[in-house]
DRENMIBA-656998 format. One record per residue: residue number from 1; x, y, z of N, C-alpha, C, O in turn; residue in one letter. Coordinates in pm, 1 decimal. Layout:
residues N
<node NUM; <X; Y; Z>; <X; Y; Z>; <X; Y; Z>; <X; Y; Z>; 'A'>
...
end
This chain:
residues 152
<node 1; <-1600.4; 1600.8; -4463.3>; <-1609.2; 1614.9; -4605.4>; <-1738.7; 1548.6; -4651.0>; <-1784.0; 1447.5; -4597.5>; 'X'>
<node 2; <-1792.5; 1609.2; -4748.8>; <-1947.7; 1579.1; -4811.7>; <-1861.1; 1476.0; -4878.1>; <-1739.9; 1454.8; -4880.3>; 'X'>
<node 3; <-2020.6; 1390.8; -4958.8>; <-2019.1; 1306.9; -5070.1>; <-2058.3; 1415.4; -5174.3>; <-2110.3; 1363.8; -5273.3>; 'X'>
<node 4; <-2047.5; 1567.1; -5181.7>; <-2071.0; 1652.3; -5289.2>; <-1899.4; 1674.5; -5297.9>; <-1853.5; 1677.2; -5412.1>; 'X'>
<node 5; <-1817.0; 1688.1; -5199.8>; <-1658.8; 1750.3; -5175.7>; <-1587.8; 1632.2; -5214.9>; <-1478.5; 1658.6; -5264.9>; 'X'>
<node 6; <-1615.0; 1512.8; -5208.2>; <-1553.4; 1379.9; -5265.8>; <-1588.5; 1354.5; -5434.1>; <-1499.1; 1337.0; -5516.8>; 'X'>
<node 7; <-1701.2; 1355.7; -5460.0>; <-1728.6; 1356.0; -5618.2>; <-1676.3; 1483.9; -5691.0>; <-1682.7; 1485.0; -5814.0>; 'X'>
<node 8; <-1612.6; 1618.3; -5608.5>; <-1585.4; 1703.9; -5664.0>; <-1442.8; 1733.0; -5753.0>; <-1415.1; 1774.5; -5865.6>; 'X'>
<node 9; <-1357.9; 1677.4; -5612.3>; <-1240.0; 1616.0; -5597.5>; <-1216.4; 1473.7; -5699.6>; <-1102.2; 1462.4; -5744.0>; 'X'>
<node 10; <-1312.6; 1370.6; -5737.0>; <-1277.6; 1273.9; -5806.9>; <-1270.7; 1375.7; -5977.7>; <-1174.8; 1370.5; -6054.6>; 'X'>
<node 11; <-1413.6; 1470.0; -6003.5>; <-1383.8; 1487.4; -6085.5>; <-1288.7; 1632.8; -6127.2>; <-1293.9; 1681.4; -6240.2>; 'X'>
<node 12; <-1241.4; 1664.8; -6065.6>; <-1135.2; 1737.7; -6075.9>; <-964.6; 1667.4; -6125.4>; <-874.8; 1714.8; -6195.1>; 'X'>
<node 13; <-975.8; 1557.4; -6062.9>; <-879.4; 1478.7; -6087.2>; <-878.5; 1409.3; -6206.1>; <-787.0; 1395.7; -6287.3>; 'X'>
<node 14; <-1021.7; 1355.6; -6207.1>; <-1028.1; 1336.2; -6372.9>; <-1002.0; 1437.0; -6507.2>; <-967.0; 1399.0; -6618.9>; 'X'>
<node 15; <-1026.0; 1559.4; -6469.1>; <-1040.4; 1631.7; -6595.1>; <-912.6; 1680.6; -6551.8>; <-905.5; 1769.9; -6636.2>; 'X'>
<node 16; <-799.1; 1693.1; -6482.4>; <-623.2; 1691.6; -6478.1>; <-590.2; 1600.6; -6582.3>; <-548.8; 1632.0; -6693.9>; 'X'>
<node 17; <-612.1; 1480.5; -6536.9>; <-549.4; 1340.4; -6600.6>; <-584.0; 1365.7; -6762.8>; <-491.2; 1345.1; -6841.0>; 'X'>
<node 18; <-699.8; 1405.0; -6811.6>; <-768.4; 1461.2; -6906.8>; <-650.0; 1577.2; -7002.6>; <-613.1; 1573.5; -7120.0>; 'X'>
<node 19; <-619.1; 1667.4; -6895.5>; <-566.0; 1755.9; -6985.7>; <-396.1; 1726.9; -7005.9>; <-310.1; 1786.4; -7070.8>; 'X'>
<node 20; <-392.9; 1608.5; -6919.2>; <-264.4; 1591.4; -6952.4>; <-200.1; 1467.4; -6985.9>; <-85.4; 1424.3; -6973.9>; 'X'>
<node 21; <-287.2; 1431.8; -7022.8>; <-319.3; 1279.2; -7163.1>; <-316.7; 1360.5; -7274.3>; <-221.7; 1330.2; -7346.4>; 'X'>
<node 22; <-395.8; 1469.5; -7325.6>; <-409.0; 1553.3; -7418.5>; <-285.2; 1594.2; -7465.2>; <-235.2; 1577.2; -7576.4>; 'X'>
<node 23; <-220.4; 1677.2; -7319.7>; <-76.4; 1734.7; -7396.0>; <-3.8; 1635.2; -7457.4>; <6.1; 1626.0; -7579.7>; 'X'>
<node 24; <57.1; 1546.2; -7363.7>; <119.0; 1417.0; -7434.1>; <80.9; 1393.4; -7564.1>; <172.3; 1390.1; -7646.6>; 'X'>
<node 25; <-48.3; 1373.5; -7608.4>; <-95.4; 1312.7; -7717.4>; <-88.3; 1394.9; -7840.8>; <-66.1; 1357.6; -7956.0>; 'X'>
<node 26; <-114.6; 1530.5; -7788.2>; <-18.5; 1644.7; -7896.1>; <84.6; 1683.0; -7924.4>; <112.1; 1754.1; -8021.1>; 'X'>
<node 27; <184.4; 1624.4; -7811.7>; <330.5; 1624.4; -7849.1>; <413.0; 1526.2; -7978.4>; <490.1; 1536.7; -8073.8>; 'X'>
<node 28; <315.8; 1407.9; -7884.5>; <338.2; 1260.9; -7998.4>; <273.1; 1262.0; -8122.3>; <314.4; 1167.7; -8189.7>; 'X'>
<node 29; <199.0; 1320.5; -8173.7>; <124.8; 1388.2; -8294.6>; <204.2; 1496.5; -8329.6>; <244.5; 1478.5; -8444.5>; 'X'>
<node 30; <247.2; 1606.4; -8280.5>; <360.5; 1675.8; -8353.9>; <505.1; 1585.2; -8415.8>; <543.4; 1563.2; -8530.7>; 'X'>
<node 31; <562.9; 1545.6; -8274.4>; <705.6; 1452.7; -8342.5>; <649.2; 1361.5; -8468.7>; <710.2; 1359.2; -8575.6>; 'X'>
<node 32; <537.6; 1293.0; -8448.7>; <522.6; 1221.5; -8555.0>; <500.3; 1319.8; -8711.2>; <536.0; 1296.4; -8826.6>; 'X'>
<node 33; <461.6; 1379.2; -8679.2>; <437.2; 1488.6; -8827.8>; <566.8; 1573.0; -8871.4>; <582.5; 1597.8; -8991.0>; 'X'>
<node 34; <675.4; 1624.6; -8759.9>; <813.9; 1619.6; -8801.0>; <890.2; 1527.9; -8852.4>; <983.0; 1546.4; -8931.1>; 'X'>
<node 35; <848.9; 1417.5; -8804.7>; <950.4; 1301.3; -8847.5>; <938.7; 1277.0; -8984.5>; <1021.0; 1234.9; -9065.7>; 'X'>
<node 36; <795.1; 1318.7; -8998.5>; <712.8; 1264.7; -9140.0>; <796.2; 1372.5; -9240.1>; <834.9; 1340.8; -9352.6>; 'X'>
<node 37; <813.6; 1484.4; -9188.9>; <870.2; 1598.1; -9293.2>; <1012.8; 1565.3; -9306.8>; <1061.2; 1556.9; -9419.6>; 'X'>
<node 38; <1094.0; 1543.5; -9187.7>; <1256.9; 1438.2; -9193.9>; <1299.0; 1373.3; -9288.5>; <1402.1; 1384.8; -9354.7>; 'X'>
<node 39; <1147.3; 1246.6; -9297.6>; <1191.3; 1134.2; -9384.9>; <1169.5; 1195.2; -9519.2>; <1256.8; 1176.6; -9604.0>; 'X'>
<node 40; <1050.2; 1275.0; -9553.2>; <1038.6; 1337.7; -9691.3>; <1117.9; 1397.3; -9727.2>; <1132.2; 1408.0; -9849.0>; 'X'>
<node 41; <1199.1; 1458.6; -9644.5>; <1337.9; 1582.0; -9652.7>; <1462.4; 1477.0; -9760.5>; <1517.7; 1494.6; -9869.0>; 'X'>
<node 42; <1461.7; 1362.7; -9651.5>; <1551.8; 1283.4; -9689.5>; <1509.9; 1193.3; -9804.6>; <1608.9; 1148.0; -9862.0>; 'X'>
<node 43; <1417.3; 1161.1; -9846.1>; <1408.4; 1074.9; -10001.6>; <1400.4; 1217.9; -10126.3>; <1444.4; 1195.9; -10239.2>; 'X'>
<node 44; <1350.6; 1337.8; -10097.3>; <1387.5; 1452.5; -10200.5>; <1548.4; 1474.2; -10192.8>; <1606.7; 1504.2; -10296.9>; 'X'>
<node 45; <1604.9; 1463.0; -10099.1>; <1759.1; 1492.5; -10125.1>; <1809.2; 1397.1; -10178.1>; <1922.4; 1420.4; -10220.3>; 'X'>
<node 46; <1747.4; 1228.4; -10205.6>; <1837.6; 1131.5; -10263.3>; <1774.0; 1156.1; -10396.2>; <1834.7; 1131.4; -10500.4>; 'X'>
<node 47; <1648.1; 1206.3; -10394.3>; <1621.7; 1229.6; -10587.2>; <1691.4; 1309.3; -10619.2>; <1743.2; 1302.7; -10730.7>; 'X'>
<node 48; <1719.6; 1420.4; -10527.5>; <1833.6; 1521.4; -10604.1>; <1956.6; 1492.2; -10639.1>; <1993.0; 1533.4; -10749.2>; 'X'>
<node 49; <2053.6; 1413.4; -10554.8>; <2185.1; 1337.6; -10603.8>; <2164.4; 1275.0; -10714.5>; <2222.8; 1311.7; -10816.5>; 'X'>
<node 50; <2038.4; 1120.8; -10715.6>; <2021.0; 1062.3; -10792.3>; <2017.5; 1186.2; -10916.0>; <2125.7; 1205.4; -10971.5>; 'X'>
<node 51; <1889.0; 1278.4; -10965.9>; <1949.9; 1325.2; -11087.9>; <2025.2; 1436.5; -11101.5>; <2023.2; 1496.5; -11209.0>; 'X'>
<node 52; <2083.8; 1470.3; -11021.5>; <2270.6; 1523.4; -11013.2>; <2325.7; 1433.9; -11085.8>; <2356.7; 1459.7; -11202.1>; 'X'>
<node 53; <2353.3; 1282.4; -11016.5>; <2457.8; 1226.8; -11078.8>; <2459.5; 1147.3; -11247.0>; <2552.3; 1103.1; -11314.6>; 'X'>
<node 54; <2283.7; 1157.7; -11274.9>; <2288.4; 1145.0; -11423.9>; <2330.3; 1235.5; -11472.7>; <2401.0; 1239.8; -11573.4>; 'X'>
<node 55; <2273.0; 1365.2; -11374.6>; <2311.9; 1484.4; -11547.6>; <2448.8; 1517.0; -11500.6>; <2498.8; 1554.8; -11606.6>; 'X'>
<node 56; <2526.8; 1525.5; -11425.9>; <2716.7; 1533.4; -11407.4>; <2760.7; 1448.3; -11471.3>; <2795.7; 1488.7; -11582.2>; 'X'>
<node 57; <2785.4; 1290.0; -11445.5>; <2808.6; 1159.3; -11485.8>; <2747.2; 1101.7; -11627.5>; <2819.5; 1055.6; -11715.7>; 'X'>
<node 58; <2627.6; 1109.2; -11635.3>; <2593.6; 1017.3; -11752.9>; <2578.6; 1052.2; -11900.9>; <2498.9; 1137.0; -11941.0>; 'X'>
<node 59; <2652.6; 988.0; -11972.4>; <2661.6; 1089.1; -12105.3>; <2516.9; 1059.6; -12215.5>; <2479.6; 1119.7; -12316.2>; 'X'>
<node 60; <2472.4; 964.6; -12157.4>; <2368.4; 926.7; -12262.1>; <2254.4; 1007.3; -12136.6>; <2145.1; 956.4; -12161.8>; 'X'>
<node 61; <2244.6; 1058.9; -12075.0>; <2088.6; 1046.0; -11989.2>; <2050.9; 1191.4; -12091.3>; <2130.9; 1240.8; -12170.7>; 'X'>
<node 62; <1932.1; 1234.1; -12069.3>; <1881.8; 1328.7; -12121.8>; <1878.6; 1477.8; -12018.2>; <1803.9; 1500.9; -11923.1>; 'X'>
<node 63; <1968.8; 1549.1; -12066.4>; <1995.1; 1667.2; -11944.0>; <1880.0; 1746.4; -11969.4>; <1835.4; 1751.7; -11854.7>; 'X'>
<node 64; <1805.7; 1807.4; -12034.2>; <1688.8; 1898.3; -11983.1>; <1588.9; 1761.6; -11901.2>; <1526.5; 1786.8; -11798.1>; 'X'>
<node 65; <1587.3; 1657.3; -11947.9>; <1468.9; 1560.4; -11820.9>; <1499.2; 1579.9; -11707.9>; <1417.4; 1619.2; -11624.8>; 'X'>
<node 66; <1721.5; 1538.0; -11660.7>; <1761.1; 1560.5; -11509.4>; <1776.3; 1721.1; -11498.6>; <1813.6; 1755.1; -11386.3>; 'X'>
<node 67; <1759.5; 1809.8; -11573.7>; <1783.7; 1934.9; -11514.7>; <1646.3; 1999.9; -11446.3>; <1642.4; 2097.1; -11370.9>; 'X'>
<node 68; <1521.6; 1909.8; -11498.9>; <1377.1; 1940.6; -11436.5>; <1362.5; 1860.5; -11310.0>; <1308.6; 1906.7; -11209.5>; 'X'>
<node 69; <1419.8; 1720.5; -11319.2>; <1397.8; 1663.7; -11186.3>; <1502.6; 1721.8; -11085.3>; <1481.2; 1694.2; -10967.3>; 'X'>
<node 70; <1600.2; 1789.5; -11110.8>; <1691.1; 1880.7; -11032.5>; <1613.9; 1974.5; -10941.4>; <1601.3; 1992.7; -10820.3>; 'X'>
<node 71; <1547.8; 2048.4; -11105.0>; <1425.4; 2168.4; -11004.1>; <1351.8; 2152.8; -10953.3>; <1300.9; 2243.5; -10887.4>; 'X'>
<node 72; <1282.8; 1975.1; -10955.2>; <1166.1; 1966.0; -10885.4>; <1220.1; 1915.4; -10767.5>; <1140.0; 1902.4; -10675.0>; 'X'>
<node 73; <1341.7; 1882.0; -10746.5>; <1397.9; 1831.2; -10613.5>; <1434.4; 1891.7; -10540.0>; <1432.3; 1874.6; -10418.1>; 'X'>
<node 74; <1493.2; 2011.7; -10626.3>; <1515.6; 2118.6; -10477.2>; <1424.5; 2197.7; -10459.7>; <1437.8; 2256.8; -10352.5>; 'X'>
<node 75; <1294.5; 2240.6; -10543.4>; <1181.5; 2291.1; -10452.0>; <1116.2; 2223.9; -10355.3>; <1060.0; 2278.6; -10260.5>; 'X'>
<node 76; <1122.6; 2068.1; -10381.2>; <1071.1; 2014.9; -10296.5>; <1118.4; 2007.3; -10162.8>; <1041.7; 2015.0; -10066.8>; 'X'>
<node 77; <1273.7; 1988.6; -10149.3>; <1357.6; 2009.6; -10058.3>; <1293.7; 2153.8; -10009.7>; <1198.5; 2157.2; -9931.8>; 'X'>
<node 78; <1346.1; 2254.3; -10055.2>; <1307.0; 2364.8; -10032.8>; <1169.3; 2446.6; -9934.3>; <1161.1; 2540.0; -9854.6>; 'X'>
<node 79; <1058.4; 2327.5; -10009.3>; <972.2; 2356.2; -9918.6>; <929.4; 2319.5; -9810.6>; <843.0; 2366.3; -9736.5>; 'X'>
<node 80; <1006.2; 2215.9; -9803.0>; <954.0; 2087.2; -9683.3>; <1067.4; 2192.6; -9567.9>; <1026.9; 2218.7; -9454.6>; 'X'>
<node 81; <1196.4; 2239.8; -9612.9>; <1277.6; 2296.4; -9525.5>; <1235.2; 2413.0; -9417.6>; <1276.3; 2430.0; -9302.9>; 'X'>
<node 82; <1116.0; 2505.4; -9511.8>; <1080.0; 2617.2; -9501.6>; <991.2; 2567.3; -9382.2>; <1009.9; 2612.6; -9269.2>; 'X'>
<node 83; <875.1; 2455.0; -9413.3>; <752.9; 2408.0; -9315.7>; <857.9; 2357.3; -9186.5>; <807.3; 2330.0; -9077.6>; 'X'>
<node 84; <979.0; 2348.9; -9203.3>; <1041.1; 2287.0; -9087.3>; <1067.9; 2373.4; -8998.0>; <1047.3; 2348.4; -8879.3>; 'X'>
<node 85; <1135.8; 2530.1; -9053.5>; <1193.9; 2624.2; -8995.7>; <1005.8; 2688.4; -8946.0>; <1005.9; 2761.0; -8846.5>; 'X'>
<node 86; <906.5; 2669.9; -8991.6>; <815.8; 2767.6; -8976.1>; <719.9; 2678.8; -8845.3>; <621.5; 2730.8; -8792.7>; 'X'>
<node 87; <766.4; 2551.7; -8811.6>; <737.1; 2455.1; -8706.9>; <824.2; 2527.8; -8556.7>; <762.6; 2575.1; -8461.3>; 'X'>
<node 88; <986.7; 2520.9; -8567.7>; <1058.7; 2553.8; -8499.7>; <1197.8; 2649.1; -8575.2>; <1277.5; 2608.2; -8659.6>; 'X'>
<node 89; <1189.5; 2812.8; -8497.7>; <1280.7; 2853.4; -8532.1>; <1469.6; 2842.4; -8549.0>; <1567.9; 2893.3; -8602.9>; 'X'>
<node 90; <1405.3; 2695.8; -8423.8>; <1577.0; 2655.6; -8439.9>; <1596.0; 2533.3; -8495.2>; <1677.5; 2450.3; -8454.9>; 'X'>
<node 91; <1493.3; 2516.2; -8622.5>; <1541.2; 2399.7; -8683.5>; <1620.3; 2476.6; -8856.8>; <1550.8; 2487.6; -8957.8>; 'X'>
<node 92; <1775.5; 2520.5; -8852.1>; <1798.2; 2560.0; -8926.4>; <1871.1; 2510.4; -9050.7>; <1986.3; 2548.1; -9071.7>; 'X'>
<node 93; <1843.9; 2474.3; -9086.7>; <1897.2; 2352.0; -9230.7>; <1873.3; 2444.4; -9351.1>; <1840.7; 2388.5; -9455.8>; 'X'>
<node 94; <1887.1; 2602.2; -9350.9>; <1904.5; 2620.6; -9516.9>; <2008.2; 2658.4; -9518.0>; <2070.0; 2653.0; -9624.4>; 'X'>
<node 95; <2062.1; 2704.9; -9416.6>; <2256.0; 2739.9; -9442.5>; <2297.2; 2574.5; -9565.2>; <2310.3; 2578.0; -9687.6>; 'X'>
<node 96; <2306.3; 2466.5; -9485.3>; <2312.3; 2346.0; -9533.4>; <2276.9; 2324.9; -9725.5>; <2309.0; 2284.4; -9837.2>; 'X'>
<node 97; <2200.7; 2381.7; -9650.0>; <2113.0; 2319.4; -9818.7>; <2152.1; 2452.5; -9930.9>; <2156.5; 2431.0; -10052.1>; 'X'>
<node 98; <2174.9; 2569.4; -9881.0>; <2233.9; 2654.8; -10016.0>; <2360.1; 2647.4; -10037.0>; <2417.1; 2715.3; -10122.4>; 'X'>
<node 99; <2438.3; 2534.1; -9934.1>; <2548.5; 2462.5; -10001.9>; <2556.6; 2403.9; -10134.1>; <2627.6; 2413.2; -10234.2>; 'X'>
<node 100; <2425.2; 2320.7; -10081.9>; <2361.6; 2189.9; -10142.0>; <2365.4; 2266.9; -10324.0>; <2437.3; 2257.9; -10423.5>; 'X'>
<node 101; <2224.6; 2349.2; -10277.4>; <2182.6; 2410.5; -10381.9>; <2304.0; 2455.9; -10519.5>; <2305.7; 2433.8; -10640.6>; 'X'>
<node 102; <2403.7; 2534.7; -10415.5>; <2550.5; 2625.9; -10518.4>; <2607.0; 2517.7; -10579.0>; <2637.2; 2533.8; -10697.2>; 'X'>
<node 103; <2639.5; 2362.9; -10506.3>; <2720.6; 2268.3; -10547.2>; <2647.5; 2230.1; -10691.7>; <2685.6; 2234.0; -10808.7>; 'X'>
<node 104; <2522.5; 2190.7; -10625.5>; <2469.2; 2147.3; -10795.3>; <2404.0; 2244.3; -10908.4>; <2383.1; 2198.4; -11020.7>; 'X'>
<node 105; <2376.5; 2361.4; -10881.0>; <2364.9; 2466.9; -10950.8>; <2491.0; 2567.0; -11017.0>; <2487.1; 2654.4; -11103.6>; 'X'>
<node 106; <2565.0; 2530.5; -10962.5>; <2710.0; 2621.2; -10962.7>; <2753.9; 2566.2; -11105.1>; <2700.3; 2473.7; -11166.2>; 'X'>
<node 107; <2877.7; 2653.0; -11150.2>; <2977.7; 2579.0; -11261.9>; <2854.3; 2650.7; -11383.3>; <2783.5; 2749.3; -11403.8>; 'X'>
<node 108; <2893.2; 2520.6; -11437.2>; <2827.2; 2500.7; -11610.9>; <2695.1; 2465.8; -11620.9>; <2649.6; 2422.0; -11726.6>; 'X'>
<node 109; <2601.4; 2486.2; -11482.3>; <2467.5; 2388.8; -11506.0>; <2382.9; 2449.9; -11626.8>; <2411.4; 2559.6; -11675.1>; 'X'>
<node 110; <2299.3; 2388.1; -11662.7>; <2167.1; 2412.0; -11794.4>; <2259.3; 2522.7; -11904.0>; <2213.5; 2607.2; -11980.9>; 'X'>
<node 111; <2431.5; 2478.2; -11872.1>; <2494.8; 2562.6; -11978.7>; <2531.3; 2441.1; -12074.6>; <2565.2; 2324.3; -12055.3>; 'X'>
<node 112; <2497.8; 2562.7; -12246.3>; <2558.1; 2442.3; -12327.6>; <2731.1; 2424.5; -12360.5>; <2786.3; 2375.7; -12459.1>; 'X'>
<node 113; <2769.4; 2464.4; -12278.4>; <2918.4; 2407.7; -12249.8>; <2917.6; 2294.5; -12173.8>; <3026.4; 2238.4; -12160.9>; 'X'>
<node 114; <2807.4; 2239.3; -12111.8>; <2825.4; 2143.9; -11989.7>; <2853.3; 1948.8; -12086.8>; <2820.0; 1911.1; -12199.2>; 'X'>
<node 115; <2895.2; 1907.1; -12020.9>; <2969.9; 1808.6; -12078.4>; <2934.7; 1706.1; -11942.4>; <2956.1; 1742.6; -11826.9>; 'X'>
<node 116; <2894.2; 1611.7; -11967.8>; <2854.4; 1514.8; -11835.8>; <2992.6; 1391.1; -11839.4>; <3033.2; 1365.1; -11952.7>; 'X'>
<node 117; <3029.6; 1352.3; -11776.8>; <3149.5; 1256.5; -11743.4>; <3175.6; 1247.6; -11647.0>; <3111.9; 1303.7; -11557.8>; 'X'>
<node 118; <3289.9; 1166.3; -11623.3>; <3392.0; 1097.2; -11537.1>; <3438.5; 1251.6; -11477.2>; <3420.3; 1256.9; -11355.6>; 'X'>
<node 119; <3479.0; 1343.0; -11519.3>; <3528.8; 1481.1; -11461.3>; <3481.8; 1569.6; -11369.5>; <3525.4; 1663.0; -11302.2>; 'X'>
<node 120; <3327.8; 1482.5; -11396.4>; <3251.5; 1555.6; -11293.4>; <3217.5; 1511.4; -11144.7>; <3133.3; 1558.2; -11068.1>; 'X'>
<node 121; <3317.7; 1396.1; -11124.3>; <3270.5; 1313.9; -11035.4>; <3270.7; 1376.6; -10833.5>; <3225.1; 1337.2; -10726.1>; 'X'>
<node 122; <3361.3; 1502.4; -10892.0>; <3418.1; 1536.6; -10785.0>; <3274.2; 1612.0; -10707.4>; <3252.8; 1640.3; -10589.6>; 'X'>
<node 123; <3215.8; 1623.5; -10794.9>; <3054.3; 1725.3; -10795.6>; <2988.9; 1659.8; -10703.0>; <2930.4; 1718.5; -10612.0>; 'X'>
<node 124; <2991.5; 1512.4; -10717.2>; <2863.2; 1380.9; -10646.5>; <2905.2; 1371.4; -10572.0>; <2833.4; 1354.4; -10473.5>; 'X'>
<node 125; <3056.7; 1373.6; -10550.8>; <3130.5; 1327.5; -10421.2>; <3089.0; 1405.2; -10357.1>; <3018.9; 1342.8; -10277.3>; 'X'>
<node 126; <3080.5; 1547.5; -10325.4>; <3056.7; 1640.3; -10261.3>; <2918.7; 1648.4; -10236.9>; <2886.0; 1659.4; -10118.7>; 'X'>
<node 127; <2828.8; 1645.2; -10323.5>; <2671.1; 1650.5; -10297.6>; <2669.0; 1567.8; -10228.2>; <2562.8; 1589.4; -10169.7>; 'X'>
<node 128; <2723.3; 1451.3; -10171.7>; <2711.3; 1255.2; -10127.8>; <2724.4; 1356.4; -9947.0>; <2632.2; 1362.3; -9865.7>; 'X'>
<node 129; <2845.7; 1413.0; -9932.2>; <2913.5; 1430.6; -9809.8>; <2805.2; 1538.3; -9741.0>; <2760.7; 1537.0; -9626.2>; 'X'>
<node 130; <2775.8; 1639.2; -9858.6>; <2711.9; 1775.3; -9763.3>; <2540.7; 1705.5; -9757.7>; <2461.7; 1747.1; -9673.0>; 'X'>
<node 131; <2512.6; 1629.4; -9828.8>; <2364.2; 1530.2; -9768.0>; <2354.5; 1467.9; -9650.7>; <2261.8; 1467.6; -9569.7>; 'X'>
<node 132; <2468.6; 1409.9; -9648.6>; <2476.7; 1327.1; -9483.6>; <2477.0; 1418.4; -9426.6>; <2391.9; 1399.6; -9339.7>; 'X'>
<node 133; <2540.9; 1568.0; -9406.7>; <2541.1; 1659.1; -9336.2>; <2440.2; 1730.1; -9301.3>; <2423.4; 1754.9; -9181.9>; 'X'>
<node 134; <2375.8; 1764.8; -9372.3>; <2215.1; 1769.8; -9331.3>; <2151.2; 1742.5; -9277.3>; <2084.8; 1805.0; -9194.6>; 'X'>
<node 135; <2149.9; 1576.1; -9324.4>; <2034.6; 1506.2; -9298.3>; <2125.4; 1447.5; -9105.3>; <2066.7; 1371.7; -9028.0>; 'X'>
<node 136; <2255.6; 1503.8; -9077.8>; <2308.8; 1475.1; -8962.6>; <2214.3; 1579.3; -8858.1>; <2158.6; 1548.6; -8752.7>; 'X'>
<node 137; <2218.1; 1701.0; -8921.9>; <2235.2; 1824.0; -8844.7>; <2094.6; 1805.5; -8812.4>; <2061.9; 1811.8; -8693.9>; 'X'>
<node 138; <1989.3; 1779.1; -8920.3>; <1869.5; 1771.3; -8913.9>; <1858.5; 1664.1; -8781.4>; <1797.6; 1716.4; -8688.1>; 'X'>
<node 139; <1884.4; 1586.3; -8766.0>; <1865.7; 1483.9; -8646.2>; <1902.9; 1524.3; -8555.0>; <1840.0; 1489.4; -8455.1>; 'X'>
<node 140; <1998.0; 1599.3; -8537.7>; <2054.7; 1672.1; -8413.8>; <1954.8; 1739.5; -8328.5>; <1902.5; 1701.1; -8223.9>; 'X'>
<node 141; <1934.6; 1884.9; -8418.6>; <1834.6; 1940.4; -8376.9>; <1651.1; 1869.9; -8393.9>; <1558.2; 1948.5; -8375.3>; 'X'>
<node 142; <1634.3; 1784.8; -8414.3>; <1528.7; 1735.9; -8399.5>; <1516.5; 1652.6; -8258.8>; <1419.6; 1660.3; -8183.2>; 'X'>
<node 143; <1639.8; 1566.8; -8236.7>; <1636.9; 1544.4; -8097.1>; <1675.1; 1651.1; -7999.5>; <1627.7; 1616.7; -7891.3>; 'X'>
<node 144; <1728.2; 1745.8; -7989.5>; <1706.2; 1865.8; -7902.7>; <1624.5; 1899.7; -7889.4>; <1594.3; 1905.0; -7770.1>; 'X'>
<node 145; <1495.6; 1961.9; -8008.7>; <1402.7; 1978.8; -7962.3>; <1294.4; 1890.2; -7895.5>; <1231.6; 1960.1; -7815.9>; 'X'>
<node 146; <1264.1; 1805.3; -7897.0>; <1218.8; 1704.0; -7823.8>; <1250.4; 1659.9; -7718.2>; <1165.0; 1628.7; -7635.3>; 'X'>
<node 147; <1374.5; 1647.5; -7697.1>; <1429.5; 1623.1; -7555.6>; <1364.2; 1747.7; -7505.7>; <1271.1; 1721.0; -7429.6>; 'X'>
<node 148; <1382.5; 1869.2; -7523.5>; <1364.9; 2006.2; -7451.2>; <1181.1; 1965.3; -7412.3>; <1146.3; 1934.4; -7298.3>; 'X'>
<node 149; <1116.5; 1970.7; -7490.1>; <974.5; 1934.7; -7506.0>; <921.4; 1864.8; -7411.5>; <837.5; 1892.9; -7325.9>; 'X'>
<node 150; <1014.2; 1712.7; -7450.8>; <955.4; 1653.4; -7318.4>; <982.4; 1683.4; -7154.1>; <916.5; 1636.4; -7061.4>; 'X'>
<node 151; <1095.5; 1772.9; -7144.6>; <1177.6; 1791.9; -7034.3>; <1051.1; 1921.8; -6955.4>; <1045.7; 1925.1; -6832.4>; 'X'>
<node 152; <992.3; 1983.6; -7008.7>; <921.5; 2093.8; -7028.2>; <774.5; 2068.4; -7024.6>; <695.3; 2161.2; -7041.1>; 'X'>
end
């Protein structure tokens, strides 16, 4: 073997190690930018309860203010869901969320029959349960895919 067949071989080995430092480092740069959309997923779904449960519950809050932070919470939800599904096709969380959506849109909303109280409590309870559910399912399949990823 030359000292041309030995330096050839070193750098061959180098530019392996090279491309597969790279992959790694784009994997860990993706999870981190999912996670980032996770956690955003999850503080837009607590603004949405949060003004759910003024405008169901609170008789003094101002319902067209919580009926806008409603809409701006579930588009936001909405879109962050969409960038999730358009990352990985099997990250599916809008079944979930047009639960979400019917529970607090459903009934009497932005109707002037709507009456905010104690009567409505059964509304939050339910938005409270199908959030954890989400934000369960969402973790589920986020560690599947990753496990798969790294396995791969």
């Amino acid at each position: 073997m030359t000292a041309c067949d030995i330096a050839a071989i070193g750098w061959i080995i180098a530019l392996a190690g090279l491309v597969i430092n790279n992959r790694f480092s784009n994997q860990r740069e993706t999870r981190k930018e999912i996670r980032a959309k996770f956690d955003q997923l999850s503080k837009s779904l607590d603004n949405l309860l949060d003004a759910s449960r003024n405008y169901y519950l609170d008789s003094s809050a101002t319902l067209s203010k919580e009926s806008m932070r409603i809409h701006e919470s579930i588009n936001s939800c909405d879109r962050l869901i969409e960038e999730l599904f358009e990352f990985n096709k099997n990250i599916a969380l809008q079944p979930d969320f047009y639960i979400i959506f019917d529970v607090v849109t459903g009934g009497k909303f932005e109707s002037t029959k709507h009456t905010p109280g104690e009567h409505n409590i059964h509304i939050c309870r339910r938005l409270s349960i199908l959030k954890e559910t989400l934000l369960k399912n969402a973790e589920q399949q986020f560690s599947q895919i990753f496990k798969q990823k790294a396995i791969s």
